[in-house]
Kinemage of the C-alpha trace (Angstrom):
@kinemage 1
@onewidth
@group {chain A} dominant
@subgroup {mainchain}
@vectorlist {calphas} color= white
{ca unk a 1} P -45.705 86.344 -152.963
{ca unk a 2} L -44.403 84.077 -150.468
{ca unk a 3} L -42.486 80.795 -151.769
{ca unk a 4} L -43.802 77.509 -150.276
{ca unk a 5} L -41.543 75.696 -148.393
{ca unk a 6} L -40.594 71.575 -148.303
{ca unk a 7} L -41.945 71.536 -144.442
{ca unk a 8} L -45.100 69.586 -143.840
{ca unk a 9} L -47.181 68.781 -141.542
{ca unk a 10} L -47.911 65.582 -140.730
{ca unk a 11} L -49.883 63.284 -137.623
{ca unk a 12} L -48.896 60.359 -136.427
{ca unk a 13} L -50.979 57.570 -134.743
{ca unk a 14} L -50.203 54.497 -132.704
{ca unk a 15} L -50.171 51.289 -134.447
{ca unk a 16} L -50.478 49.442 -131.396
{ca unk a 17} L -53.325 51.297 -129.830
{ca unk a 18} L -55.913 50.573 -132.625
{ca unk a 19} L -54.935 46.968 -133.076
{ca unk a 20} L -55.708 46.217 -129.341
{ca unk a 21} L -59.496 47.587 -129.492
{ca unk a 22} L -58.827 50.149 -126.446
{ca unk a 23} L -60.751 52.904 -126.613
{ca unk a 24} L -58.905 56.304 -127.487
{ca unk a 25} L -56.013 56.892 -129.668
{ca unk a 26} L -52.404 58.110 -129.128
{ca unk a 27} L -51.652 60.745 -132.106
{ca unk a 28} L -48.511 63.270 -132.326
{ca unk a 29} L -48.242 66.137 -134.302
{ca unk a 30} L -44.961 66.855 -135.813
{ca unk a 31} L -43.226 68.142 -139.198
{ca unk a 32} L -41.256 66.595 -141.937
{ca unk a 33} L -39.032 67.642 -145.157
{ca unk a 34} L -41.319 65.568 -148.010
{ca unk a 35} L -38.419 66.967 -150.280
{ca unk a 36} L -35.947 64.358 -147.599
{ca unk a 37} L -38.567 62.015 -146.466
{ca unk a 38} L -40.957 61.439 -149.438
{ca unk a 39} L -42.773 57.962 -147.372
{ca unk a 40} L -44.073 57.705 -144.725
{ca unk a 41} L -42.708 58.361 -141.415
{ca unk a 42} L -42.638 56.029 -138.221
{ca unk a 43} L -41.352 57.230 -135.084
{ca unk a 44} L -41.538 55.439 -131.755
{ca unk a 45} L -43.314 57.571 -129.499
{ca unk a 46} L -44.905 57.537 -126.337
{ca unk a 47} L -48.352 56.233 -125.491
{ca unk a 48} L -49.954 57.088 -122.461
{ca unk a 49} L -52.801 54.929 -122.364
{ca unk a 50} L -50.731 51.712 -122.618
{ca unk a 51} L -48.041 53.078 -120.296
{ca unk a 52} L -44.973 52.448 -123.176
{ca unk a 53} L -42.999 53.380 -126.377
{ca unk a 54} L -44.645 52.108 -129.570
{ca unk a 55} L -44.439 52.413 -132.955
{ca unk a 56} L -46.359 55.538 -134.568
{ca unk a 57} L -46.895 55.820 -138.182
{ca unk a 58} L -47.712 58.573 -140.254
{ca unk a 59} L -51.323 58.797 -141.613
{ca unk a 60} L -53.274 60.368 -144.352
């Protein structure tokens, strides 16, 4: 049986983006240690659709 790691998978989505009504979203996919980081994450990330670096928080 193989033992379940701390790694998780986890999306993050522009904060930015869905405040501003544009249409579309900016979302990353990336992992995290829950047993390290047991909140939420925020990263800042790229955004293509509003050309700049903004804040991306981790949902669900």
């Amino acid at each position: 049986m193989a033992k379940k790691g701390n790694r998780v998978q986890v999306i993050l989505e522009c904060t930015e983006h869905k405040e501003s009504g544009m249409p579309g979203t900016s979302r990353y996919i990336t992992t995290k240690n829950k047993k390290n980081t047991p909140d939420r994450m925020e990263l800042k990330k790229y955004n293509s659709i509003l050309k700049r670096m903004t804040v991306h928080k981790e949902i669900k």
